[in-house]
BAVEXVEX-902617 format. One record per residue (C-alpha): residue number from 1; residue in one letter; x, z, y. Coordinates in steps of 0.2 Angstrom, whole numbers, m for minus. Layout:
N
{atom NUM,"A",{X,Z,Y}}
...
***
This chain:
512
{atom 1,"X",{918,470,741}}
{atom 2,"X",{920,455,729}}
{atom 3,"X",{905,448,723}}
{atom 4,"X",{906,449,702}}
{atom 5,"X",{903,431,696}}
{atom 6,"X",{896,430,676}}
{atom 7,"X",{902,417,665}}
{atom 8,"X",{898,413,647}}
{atom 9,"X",{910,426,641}}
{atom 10,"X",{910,445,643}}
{atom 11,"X",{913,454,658}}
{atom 12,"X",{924,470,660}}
{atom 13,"X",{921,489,663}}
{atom 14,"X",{927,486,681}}
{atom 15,"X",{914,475,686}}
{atom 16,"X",{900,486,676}}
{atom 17,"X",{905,499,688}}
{atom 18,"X",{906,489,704}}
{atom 19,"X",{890,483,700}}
{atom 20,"X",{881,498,692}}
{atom 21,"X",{890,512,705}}
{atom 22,"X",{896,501,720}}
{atom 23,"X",{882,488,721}}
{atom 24,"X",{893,475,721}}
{atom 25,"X",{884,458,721}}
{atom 26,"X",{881,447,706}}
{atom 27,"X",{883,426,705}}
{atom 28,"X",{882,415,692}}
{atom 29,"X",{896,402,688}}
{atom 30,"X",{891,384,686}}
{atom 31,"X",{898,388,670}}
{atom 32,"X",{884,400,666}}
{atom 33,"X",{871,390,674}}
{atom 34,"X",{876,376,662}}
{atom 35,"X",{875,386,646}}
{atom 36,"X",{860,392,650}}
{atom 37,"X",{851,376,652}}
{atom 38,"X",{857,370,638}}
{atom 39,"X",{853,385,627}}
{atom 40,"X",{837,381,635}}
{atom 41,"X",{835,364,629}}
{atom 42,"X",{836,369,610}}
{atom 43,"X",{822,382,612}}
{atom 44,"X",{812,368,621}}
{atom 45,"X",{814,354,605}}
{atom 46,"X",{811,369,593}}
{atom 47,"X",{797,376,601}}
{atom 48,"X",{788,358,600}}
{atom 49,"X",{790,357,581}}
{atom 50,"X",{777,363,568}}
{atom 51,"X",{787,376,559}}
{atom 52,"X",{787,395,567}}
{atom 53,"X",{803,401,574}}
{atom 54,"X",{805,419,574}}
{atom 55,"X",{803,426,592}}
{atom 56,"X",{798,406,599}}
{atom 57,"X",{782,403,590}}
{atom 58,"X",{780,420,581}}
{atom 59,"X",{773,436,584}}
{atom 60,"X",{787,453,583}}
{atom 61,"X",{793,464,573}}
{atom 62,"X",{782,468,558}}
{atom 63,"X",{769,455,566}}
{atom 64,"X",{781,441,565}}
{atom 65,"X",{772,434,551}}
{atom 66,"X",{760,426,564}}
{atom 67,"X",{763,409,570}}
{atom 68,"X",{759,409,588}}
{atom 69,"X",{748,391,595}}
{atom 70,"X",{756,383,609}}
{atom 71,"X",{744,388,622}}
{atom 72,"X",{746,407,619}}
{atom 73,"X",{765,408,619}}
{atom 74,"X",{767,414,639}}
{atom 75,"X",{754,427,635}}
{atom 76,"X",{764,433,620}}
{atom 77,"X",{779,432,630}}
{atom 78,"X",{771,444,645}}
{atom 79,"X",{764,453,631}}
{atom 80,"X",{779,459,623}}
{atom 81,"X",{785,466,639}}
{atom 82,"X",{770,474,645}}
{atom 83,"X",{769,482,630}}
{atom 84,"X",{784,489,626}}
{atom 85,"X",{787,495,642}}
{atom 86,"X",{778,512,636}}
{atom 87,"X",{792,525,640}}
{atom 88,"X",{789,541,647}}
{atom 89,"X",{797,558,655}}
{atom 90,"X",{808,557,670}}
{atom 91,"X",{815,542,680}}
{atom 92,"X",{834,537,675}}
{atom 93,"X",{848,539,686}}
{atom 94,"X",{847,522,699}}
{atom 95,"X",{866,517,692}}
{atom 96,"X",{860,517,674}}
{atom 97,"X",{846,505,678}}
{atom 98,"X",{860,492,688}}
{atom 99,"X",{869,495,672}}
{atom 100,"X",{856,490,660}}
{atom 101,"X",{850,476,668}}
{atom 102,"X",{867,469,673}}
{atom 103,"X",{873,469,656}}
{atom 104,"X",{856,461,651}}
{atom 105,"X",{860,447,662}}
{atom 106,"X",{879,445,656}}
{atom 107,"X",{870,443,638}}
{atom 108,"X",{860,429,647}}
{atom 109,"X",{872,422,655}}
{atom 110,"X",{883,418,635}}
{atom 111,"X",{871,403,631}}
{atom 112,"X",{865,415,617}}
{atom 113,"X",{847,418,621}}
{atom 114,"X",{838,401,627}}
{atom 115,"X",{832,410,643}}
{atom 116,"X",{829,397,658}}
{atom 117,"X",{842,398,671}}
{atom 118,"X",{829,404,685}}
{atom 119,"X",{825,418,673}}
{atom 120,"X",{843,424,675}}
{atom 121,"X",{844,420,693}}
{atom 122,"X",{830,430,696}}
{atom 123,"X",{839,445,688}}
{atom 124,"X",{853,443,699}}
{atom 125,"X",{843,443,713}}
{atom 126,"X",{836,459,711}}
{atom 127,"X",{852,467,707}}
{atom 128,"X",{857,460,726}}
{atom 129,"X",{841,464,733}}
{atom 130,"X",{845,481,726}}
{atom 131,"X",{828,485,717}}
{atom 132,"X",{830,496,705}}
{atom 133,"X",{813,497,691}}
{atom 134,"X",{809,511,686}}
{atom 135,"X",{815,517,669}}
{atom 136,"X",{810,531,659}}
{atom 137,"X",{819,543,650}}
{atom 138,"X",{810,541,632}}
{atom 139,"X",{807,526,623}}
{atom 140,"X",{823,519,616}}
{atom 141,"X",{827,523,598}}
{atom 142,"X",{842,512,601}}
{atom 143,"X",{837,497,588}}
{atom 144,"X",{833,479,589}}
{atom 145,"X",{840,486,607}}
{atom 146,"X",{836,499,621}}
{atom 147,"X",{817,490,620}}
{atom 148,"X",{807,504,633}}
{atom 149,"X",{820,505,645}}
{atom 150,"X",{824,485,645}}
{atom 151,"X",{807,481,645}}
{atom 152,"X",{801,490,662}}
{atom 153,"X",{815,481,669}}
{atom 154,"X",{810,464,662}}
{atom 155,"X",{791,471,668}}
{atom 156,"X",{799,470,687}}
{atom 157,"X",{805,453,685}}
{atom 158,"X",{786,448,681}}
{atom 159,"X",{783,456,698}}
{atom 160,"X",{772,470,689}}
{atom 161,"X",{777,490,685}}
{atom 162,"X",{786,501,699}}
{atom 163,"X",{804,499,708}}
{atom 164,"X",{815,510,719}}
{atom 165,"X",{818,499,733}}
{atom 166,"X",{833,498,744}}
{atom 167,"X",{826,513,755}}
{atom 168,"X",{825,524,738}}
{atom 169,"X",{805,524,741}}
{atom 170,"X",{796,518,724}}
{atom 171,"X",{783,505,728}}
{atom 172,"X",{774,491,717}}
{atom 173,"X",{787,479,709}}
{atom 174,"X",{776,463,715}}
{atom 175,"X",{775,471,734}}
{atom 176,"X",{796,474,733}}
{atom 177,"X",{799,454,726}}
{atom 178,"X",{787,447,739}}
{atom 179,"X",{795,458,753}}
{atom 180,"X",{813,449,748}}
{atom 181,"X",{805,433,744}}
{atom 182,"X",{808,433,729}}
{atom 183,"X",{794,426,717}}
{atom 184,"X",{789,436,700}}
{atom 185,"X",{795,426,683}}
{atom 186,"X",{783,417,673}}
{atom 187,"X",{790,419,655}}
{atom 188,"X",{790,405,643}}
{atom 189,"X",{794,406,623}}
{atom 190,"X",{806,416,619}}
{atom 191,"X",{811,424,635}}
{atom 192,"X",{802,440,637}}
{atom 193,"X",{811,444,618}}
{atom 194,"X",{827,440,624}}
{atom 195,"X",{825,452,640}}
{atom 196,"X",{823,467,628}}
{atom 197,"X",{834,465,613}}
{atom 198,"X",{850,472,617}}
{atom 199,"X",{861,488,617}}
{atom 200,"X",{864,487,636}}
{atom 201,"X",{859,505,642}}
{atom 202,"X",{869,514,629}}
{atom 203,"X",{883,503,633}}
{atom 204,"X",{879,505,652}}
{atom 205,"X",{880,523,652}}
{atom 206,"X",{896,523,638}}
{atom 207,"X",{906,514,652}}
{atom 208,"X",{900,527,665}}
{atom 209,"X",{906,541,655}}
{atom 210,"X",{922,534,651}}
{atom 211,"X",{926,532,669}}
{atom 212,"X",{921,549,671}}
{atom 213,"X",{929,556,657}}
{atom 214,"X",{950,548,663}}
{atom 215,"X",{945,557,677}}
{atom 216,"X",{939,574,669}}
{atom 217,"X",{953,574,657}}
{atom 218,"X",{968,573,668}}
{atom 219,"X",{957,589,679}}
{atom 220,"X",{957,599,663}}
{atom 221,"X",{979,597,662}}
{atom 222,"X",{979,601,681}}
{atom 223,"X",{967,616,679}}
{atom 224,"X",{977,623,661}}
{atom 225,"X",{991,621,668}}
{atom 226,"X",{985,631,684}}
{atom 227,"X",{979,642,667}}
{atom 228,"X",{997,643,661}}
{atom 229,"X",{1005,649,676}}
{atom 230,"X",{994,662,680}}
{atom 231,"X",{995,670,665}}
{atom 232,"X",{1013,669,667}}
{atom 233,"X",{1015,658,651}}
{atom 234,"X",{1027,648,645}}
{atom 235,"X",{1030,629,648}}
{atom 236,"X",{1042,627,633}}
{atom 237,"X",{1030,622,622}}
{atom 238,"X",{1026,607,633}}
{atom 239,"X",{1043,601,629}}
{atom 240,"X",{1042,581,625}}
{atom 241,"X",{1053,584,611}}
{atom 242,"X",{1040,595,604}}
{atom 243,"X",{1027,580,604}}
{atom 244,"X",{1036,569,598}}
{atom 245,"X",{1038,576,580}}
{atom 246,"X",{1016,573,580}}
{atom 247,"X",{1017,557,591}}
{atom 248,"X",{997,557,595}}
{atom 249,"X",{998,548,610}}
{atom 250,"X",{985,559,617}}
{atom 251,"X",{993,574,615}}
{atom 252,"X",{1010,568,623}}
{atom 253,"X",{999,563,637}}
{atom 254,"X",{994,578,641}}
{atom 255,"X",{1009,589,639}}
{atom 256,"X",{1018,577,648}}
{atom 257,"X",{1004,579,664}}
{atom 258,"X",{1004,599,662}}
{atom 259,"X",{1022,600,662}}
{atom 260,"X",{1021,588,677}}
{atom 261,"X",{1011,602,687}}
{atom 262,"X",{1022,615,681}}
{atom 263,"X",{1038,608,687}}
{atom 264,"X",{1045,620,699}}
{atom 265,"X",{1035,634,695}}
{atom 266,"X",{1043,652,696}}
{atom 267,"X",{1028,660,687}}
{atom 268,"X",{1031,651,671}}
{atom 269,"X",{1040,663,657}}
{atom 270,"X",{1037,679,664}}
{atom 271,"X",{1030,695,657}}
{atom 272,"X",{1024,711,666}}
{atom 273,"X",{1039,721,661}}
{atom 274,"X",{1053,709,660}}
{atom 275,"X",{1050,705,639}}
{atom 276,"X",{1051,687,633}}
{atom 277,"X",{1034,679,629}}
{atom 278,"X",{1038,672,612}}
{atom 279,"X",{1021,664,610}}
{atom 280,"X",{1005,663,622}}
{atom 281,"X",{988,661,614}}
{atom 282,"X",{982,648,607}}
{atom 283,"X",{969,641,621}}
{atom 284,"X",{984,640,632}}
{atom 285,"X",{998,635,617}}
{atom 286,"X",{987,622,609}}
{atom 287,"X",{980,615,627}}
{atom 288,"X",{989,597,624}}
{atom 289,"X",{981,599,605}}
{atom 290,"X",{965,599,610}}
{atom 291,"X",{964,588,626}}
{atom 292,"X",{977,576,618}}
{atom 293,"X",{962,573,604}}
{atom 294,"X",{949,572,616}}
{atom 295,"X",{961,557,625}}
{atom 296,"X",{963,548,609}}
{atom 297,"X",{944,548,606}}
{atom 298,"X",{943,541,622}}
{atom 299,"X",{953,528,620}}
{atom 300,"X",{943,523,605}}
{atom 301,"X",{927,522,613}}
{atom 302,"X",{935,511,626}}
{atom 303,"X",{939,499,611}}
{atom 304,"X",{922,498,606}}
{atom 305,"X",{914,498,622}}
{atom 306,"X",{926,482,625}}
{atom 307,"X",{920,473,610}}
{atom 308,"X",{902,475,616}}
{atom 309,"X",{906,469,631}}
{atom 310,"X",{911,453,626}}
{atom 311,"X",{895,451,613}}
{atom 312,"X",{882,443,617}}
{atom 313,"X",{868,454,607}}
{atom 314,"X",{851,446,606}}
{atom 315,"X",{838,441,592}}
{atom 316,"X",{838,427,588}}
{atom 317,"X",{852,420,593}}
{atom 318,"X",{856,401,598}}
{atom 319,"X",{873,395,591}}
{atom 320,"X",{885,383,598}}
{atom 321,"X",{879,372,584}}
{atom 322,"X",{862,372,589}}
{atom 323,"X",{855,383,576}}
{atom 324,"X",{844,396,581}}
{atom 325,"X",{848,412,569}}
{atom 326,"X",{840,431,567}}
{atom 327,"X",{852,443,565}}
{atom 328,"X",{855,463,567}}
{atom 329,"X",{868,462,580}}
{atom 330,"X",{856,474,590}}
{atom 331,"X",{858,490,582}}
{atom 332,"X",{865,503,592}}
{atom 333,"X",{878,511,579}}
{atom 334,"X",{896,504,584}}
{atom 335,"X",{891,511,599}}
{atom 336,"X",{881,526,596}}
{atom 337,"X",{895,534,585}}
{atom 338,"X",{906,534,597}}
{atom 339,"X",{893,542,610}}
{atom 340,"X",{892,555,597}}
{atom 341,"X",{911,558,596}}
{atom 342,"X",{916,559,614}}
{atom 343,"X",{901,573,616}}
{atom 344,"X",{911,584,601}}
{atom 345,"X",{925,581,610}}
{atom 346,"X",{919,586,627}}
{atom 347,"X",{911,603,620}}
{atom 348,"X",{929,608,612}}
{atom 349,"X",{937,603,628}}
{atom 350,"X",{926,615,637}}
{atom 351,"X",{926,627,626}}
{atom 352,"X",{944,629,627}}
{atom 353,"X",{944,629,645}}
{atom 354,"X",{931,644,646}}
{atom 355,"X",{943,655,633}}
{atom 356,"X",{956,654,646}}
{atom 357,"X",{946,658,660}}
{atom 358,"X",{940,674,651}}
{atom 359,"X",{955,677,645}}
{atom 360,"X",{963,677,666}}
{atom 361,"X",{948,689,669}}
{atom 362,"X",{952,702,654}}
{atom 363,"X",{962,713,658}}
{atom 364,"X",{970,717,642}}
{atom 365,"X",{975,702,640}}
{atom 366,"X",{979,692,657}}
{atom 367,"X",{996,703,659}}
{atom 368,"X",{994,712,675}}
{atom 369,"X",{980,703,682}}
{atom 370,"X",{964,714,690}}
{atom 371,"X",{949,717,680}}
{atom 372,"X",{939,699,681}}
{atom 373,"X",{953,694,697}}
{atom 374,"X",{941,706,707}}
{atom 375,"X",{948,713,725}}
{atom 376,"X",{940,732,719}}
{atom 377,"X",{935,732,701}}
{atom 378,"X",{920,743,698}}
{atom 379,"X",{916,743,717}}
{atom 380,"X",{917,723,714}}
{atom 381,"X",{913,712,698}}
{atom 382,"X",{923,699,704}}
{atom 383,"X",{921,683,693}}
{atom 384,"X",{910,691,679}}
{atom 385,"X",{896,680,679}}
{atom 386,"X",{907,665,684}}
{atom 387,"X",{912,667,667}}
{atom 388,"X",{894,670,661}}
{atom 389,"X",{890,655,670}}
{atom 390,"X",{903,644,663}}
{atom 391,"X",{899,653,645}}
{atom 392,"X",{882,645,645}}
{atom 393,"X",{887,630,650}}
{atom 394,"X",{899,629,634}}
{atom 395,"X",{884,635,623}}
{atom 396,"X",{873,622,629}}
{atom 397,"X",{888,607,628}}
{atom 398,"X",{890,616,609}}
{atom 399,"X",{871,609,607}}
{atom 400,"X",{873,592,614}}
{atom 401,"X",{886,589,602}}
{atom 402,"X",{875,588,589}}
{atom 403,"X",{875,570,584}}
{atom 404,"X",{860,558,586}}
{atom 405,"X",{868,543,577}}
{atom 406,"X",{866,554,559}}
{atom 407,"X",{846,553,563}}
{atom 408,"X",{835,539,561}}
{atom 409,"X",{816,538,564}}
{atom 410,"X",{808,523,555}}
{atom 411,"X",{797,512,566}}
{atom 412,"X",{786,496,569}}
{atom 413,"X",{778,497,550}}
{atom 414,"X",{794,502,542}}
{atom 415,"X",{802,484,549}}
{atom 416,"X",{813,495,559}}
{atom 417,"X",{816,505,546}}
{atom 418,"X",{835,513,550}}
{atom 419,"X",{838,514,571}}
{atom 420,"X",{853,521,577}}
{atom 421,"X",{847,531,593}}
{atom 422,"X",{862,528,603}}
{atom 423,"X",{850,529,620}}
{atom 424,"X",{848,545,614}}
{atom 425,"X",{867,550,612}}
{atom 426,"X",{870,540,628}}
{atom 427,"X",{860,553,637}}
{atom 428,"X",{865,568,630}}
{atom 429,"X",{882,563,633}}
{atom 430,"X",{880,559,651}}
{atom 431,"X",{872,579,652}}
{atom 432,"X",{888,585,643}}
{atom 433,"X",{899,576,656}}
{atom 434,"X",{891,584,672}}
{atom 435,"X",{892,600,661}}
{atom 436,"X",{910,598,659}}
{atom 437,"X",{915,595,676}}
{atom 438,"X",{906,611,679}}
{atom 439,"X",{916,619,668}}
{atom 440,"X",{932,615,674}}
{atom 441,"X",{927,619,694}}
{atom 442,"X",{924,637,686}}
{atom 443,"X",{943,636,679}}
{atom 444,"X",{950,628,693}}
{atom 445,"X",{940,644,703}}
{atom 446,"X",{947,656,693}}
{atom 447,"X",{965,650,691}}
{atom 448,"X",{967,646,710}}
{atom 449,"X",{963,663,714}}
{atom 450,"X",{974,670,698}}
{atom 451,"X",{989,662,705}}
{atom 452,"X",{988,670,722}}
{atom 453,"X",{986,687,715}}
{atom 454,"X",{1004,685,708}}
{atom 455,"X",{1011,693,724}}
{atom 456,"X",{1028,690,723}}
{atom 457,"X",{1031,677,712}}
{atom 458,"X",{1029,657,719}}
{atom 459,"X",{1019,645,709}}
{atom 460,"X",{1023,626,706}}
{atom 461,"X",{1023,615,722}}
{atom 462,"X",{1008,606,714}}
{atom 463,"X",{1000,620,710}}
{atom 464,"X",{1001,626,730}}
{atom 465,"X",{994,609,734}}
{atom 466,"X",{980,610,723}}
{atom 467,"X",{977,629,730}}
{atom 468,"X",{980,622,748}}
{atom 469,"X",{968,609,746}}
{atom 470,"X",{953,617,738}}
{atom 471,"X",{953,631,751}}
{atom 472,"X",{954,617,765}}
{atom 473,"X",{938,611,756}}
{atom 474,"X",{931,629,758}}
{atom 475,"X",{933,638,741}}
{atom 476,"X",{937,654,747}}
{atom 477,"X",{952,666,740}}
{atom 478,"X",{955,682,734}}
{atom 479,"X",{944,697,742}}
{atom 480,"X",{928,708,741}}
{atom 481,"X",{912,701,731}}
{atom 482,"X",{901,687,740}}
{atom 483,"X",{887,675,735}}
{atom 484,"X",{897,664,722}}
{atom 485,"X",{888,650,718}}
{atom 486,"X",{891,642,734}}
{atom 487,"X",{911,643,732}}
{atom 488,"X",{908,638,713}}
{atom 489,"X",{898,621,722}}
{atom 490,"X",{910,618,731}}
{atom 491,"X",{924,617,716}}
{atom 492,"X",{912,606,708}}
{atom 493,"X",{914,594,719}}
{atom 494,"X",{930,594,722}}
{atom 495,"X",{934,592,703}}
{atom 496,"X",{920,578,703}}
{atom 497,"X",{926,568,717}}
{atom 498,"X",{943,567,709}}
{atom 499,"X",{951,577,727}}
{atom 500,"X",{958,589,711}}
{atom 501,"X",{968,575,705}}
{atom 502,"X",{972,568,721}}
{atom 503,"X",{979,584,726}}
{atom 504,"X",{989,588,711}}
{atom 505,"X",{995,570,712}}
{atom 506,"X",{1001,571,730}}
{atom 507,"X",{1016,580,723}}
{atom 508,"X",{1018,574,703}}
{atom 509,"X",{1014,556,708}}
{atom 510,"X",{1003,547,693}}
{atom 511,"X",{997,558,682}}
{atom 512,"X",{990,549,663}}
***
């Protein structure tokens, strides 16, 4: 793999992933080496002068007031880390911790925040030495930055604190460094400030989820589709002309993908005895409605996230004209809110999803399918507490939709007196993800098996593909009661991994 080389401008959500998922190595252009130094060298002449400069010879926060004396600025600076690194609960996923300190160091790399070029080479050396600090997951209220969870990274680089090293053993940060001969940061004014002020972990895991979301949104037209057919529904609706006449480009999207599934299909149109279906409800009618919202919220995250990746978000701030500036540039909302909305939009898209799957299990309603698609109802329950499963799962994503960004907790002495909590929605959105992908495997699951119970009628070539393919990956078909959860893993993956798409795919070609 290419190694990712920063510059003084942003970076993309490519090399966030590569990074962050892929482990990809991290340079520094001359470019950024350059910026940095000089950045430096106006910290340095301010720094010698009488007057306090906020976060040079200050205190922080609501102790800013303080004008710190010369020979007790690297203690402040090692102060500031140590004692912000005060998060507790579990440990963060490994890939959000690359992420957060990744996009810490593009930050550096602008010329923005007066760091010395070691201090970010050193960053970049963990990242290739793949030591991952512990992070926890409280601690950010998502204001003046993601300050817990950047600080015990910032605590690593000063060889103190706990890391994850390349074996997945934690172990003592300063044991890690000296292991790779890498030797701990002594921090100097300014620095450890400029290590904790920014919005890099919401912003981390907002490009995860993104990623994850293209994926899970073209699954959920694959598996509603599969829906569609097996309740013998009607693919007119999907018409592009249709779409057109309301030209989200969501929605056209996504009726376009489903009616790329369908194509072929002889299942499509029919009714149990023979009568035309003039309408089919509206969880499978208003599929391309709902998931064609979902798409357009997506796309509008990907715009912000964008724009934060080409910030440089730090207080304060050196400009190009040698000023050094506070600001507010680190405050979480821009990034939060649209946290917030992909989470609604994840819990709708679920929640669709689970009334189709009950409604191919109801017999009064799936036309001509068994009770709950079971090989001997009564004897069997079939996929009863499938649906129970998936059921739950909706409520809880129902809950995580809740927003974070309307809440604010003031902090620090009423200085931080409105905070965005964006780690917060960050979090709960990457729960509502997993959950969603859980959600569809249980559609998937029960479509799949829907299909071939349609004895005598033959479904869409990609539908047969995606059948084909998750049975070679061990789902089992129709037939008497076993232990489920097993098969419903095993969907999991196969949506998670993207082989539904790949399937579906190997006959539509690109799907959006």
């Amino acid at each position: 793999m290419d190694p990712v080389v920063l510059g003084t401008s942003g970076v993309t959500p490519a090399d966030v992933l590569a990074v962050a998922r892929a482990g990809a190595r991290v340079e520094l252009s001359g470019e950024a080496v350059a910026a940095l130094a000089a950045a430096r060298e106006i910290v340095d002449a301010l720094a010698a002068k009488p007057e306090p400069v906020y976060g040079v010879s200050t205190g922080f926060g609501a102790l800013a007031s303080r004008h710190i004396s010369p020979e007790l600025r690297a203690r402040l600076q090692r102060n500031i880390v140590r004692s912000h690194a005060a998060g507790m609960g579990p440990r963060v996923e490994r890939e959000v911790v690359r992420a957060l300190m990744f996009l810490r160091l593009k930050t550096l790399c602008s010329g923005r925040t007066g760091v010395r070029p070691e201090v970010a080479q050193t960053m970049a050396d963990l990242l290739n030495a793949q030591i991952t600090p512990v992070v926890h997951e409280y601690g950010s209220l998502g204001c003046s930055g993601d300050l817990a969870p950047l600080s015990h990274c910032a605590l690593t680089l000063m060889g103190e604190g706990d890391a994850e090293g390349p074996d997945g053993v934690v172990r003592p940060a300063g044991e890690l460094l000296a292991e790779h001969g890498l030797a701990p940061v002594e921090l100097r004014e300014k620095e450890g400030l400029a290590l904790l002020n920014g919005t890099d972990g919401m912003l981390g895991m907002l490009i995860m989820a993104l990623a994850d979301l293209e994926r899970l949104y073209t699954s959920a037209d694959i598996t509603a589709a599969i829906s569609l057919e097996a309740l013998l529904g009607t693919d007119r609706v999907l018409a592009p002309e249709l779409h057109a006449i309301r030209p989200h480009p969501g929605q056209g999207a996504a009726a376009a993908n489903m009616l790329a599934v369908l194509k072929g299909s002889g299942l499509t149109g029919h009714h149990q005895d023979d009568a035309p279906r003039v309408q089919d409800a509206y969880s499978v009618r208003c599929a391309p409605q709902v998931a064609g919202a979902g798409r357009d919220t997506v796309a509008h995250a990907r715009l912000v996230a964008e724009r934060e990746l080409a910030a440089a978000v730090d207080n304060p701030v050196v400009l190009a004209d040698g000023r050094v500036e506070s600001n507010g540039n680190f405050h979480g909302a821009p990034v939060a809110y649209v946290l917030d909305f992909l989470a609604i939009a994840v819990a709708d898209l679920a929640s669709i999803a689970e009334r189709r799957t009950d409604r191919l299990l109801d017999k009064n309603r799936s036309h001509g399918l068994p009770p709950f698609l079971a090989d001997d109802a009564g004897v069997d329950s079939g996929l009863m507490i499938a649906q129970y499963t998936q059921a739950a799962l909706v409520s809880e994503l129902k809950r995580l939709a809740v927003p974070a960004s309307a809440d604010s907790i003031p902090s620090s002495a009423m200085q931080e007196d409105h905070v965005s909590m964006g780690w917060s929605a960050a979090r709960k959105l990457r729960t509502a993800v997993d959950n969603l992908t859980r959600v569809l495997a249980v559609e998937l699951y029960a479509g799949t098996r829907a299909v071939e119970l349609r004895e005598g009628l033959t479904p869409a070539p990609a539908t047969r593909a995606v059948v084909d393919a998750v049975r070679a990956a061990g789902v089992e078909g129709p037939g008497p009661d076993r232990f489920l959860a097993p098969d419903l893993e095993l969907a999991d993956g196969f949506v998670r991994d993207g082989r539904l798409v790949a399937a579906a795919e190997s006959v539509t070609g690109p799907l959006a």
